[in-house]
N, C-alpha and C positions, 0 to 999 in steps of 0.2 A: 772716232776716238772718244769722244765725248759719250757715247753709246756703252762704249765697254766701260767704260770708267763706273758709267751708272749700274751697268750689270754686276760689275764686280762688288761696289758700293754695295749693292741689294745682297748677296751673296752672303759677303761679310755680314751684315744685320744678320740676315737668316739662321747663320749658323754659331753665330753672338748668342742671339735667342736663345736658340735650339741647345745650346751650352748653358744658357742662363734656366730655362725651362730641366735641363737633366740634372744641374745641382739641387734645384730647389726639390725634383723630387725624388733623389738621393736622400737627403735631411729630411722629408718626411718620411722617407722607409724608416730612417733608421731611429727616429722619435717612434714610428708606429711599433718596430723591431724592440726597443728599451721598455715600451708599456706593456708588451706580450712574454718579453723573458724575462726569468728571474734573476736574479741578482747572482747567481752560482753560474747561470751557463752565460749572460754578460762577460763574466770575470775569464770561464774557459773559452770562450772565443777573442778575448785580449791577450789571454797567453800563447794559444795557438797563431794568431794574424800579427798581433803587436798593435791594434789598432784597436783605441778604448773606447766604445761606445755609453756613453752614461748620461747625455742629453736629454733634460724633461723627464728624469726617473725621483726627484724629489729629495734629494739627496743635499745633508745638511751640514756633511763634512763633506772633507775631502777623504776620497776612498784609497785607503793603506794599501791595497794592493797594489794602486796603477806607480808608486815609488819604487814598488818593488820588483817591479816588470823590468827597473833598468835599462841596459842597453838594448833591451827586444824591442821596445815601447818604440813604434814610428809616429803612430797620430796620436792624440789626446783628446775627447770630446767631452766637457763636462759645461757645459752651456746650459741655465736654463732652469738651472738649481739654485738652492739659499748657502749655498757653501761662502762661508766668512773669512776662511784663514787657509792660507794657502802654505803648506807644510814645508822645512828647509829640506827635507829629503826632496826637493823637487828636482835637486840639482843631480837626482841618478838618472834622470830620465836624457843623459846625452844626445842621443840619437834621433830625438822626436823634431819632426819637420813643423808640426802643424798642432796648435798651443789651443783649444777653445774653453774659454774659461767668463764665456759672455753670460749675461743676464746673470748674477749670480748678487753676493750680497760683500762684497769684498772691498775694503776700505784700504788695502796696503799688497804689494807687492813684496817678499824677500826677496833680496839681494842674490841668493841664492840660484833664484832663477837663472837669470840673466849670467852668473859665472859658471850655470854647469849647463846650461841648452846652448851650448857651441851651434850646432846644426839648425837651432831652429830657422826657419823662415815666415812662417807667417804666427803672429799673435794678435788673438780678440781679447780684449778689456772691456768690449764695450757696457753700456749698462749696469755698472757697477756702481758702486762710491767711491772710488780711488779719488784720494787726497792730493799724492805725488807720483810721482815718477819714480822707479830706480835711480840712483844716482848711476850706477854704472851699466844702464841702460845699454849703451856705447859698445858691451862689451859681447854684445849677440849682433857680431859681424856679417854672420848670413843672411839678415833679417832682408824681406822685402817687402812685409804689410804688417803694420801695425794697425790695429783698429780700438783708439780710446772717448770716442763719441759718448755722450749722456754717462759724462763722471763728475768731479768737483775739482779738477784740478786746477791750479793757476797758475803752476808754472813749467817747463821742463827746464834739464838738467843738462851744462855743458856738454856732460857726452854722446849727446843726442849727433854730437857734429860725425861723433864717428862710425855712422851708421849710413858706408858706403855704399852699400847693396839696396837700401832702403825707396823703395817706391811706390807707393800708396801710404797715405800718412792720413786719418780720420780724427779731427783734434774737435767734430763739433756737440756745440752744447756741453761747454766746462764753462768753467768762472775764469778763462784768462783775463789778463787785462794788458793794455799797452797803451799808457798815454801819450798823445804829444808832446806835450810838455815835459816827457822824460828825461834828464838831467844825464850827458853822458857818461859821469861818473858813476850813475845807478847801477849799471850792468854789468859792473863784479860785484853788487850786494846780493847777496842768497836773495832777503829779505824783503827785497824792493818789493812794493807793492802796486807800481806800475811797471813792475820788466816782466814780459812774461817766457822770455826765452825762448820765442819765436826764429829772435835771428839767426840760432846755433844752426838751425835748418840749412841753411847758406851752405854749408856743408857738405848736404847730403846729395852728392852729383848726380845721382843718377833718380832722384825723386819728381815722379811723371805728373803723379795727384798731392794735392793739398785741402785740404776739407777743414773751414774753421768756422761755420754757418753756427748762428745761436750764443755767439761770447761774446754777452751786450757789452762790456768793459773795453772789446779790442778797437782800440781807435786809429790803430796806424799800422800799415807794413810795412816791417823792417827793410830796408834798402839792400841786406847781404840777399836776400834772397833773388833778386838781379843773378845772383851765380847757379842758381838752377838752368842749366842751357838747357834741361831736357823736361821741363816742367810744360804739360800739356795742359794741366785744368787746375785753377785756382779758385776756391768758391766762399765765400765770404759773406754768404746772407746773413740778414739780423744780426750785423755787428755795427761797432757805431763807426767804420773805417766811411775817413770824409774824401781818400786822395789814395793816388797807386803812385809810387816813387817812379821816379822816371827811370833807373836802374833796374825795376822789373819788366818793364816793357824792354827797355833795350838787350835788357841780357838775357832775359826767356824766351830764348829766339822760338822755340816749340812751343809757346804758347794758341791755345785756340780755343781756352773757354773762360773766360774770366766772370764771376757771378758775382752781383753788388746789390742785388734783390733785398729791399727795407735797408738800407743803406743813406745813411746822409750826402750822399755823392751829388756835387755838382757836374753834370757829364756834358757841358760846357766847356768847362774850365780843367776836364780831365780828358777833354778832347786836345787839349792844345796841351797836353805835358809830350815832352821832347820820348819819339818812340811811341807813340799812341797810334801813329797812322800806319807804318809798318805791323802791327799788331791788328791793328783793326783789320787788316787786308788778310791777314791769315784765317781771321775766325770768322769772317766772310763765306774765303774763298771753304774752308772748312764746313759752314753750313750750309753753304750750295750744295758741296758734292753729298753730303747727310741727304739733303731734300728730294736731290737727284735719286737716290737712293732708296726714298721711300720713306728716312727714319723718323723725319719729322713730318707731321703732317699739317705744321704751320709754320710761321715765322717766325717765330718768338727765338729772338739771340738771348746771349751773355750776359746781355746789361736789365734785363727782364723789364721790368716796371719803371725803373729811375727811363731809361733811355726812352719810351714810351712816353711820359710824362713831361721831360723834360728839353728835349729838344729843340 
């Protein structure tokens, strides 16, 4: 038994890989594709397919046409350009699954968006300058990846709770902050300046990843997040978090990777919080079967460096 587990284990990797190797060179055809066509037959292969191609073509707006595609518009690719302002006609674009609007130069989101992409599901932000959030965030219900890594934000927006669908969540390298000492009156001020509105997350039932690596400010995790039962990987390098609430270990019963890499963590004293050893057994028994498998080709767990060091 132990034999097939490991077969199958390897499998799984292989055709991980094998998936992760055919996107990446999908997105460089189609970067190679945007530097060889012009900007006219670009435009008629989005009207024909519905799928924008404009990725690393240098482009400083936002291109008029891709609003006026409408409900043809399925994908969106405009990653990779200095485009600053993202147009309220964005909101014609109903029917687009797939939102890329990374590497760009974009300090604000319209509202717009988020009331007229009913369908979307997956959104990149990343590498941007975004300040804030949509407030009504919340209100792109299909959503299942949001990717806001390497922006300036410091807080999100209650509606963030109602983003059911939501599973993959990338929050690193912003300016959140979350003190200990937070006062629990703070967390109906917009304003606070240690709430980062982390705990709305508590919410999102069906969120597997969590990524908040890089927000030297964030010092504590909120305790709603205990309500993710299906949260598989928690990752939290280079943040100043000193402790794991003992409501994420007991309620993230899916838990099996938790990362505290440059971390003030005493892994002692985070050994003995109530639900640590139950958790510990999972992410274990989880990198055995990895190993088994081939995918790691050392030991190194969850706790990287602190648990190394400090034991």
């Amino acid at each position: 038994m132990i034999h097939m587990e490991s077969f199958f284990a390897s499998v799984t990797s292989s055709f991980e890989k094998l998936g992760n190797d055919f996107s990446q060179a999908v997105d460089k055809l189609g970067s190679d594709y945007n530097r060889s066509a012009n900007s006219e037959r670009r435009q008629e292969t989005a009207r024909k397919t519905g799928i924008v191609s404009e990725r690393n073509t240098g482009l400083t707006v936002f291109p008029t046409y891709v609003c006026d595609l409408g409900d043809k518009a399925k994908v969106v690719d405009l990653g990779g350009n200095k485009i600053n302002t993202v147009p309220e006609d964005i909101r014609n674009l109903t029917r687009v699954q797939k939102l890329n609007l990374a590497a760009n130069a974009l300090t604000e989101i319209p509202q717009s968006l988020c009331l007229g992409m009913g369908n979307l599901k997956v959104l990149r932000l990343e590498k941007n300058g975004l300040l804030k959030v949509p407030l009504v965030i919340g209100s792109l219900v299909k959503l299942e990846e949001l990717w806001l890594a390497d922006n300036k934000l410091t807080q999100l927006p209650p509606s963030v709770s109602q983003l059911q669908r939501l599973r993959i969540l990338n929050l690193a390298r912003n300016e959140l902050v979350e003190h200990l000492s937070r006062d629990d009156d703070e967390k109906d001020v917009a304003d606070a300046k240690n709430f980062s509105g982390v705990e709305y997350l508590g919410y999102c039932a069906n969120l597997t990843s969590l990524t908040l690596d890089g927000n030297a400010g964030f010092e504590t995790l909120p305790p709603s997040l205990g309500g993710l039962a299906k949260l598989k990987t928690l990752s939290c390098d280079a943040t100043s978090v000193q402790s794991v609430p003992k409501e994420v270990f007991k309620g993230c019963t899916a838990l099996t990777f938790l990362s505290l890499k440059r971390c003030p963590v005493n892994v002692n004293e985070l050994r003995l919080t109530p639900g640590f050893a139950e958790f510990d057994a999972r992410r274990v028994q989880s990198r055995n079967k990895q190993i088994a498998g081939n995918v790691f080709s050392d030991g190194d767990d969850l706790l990287g460096d602190n648990d190394n060091k400090r034991r």
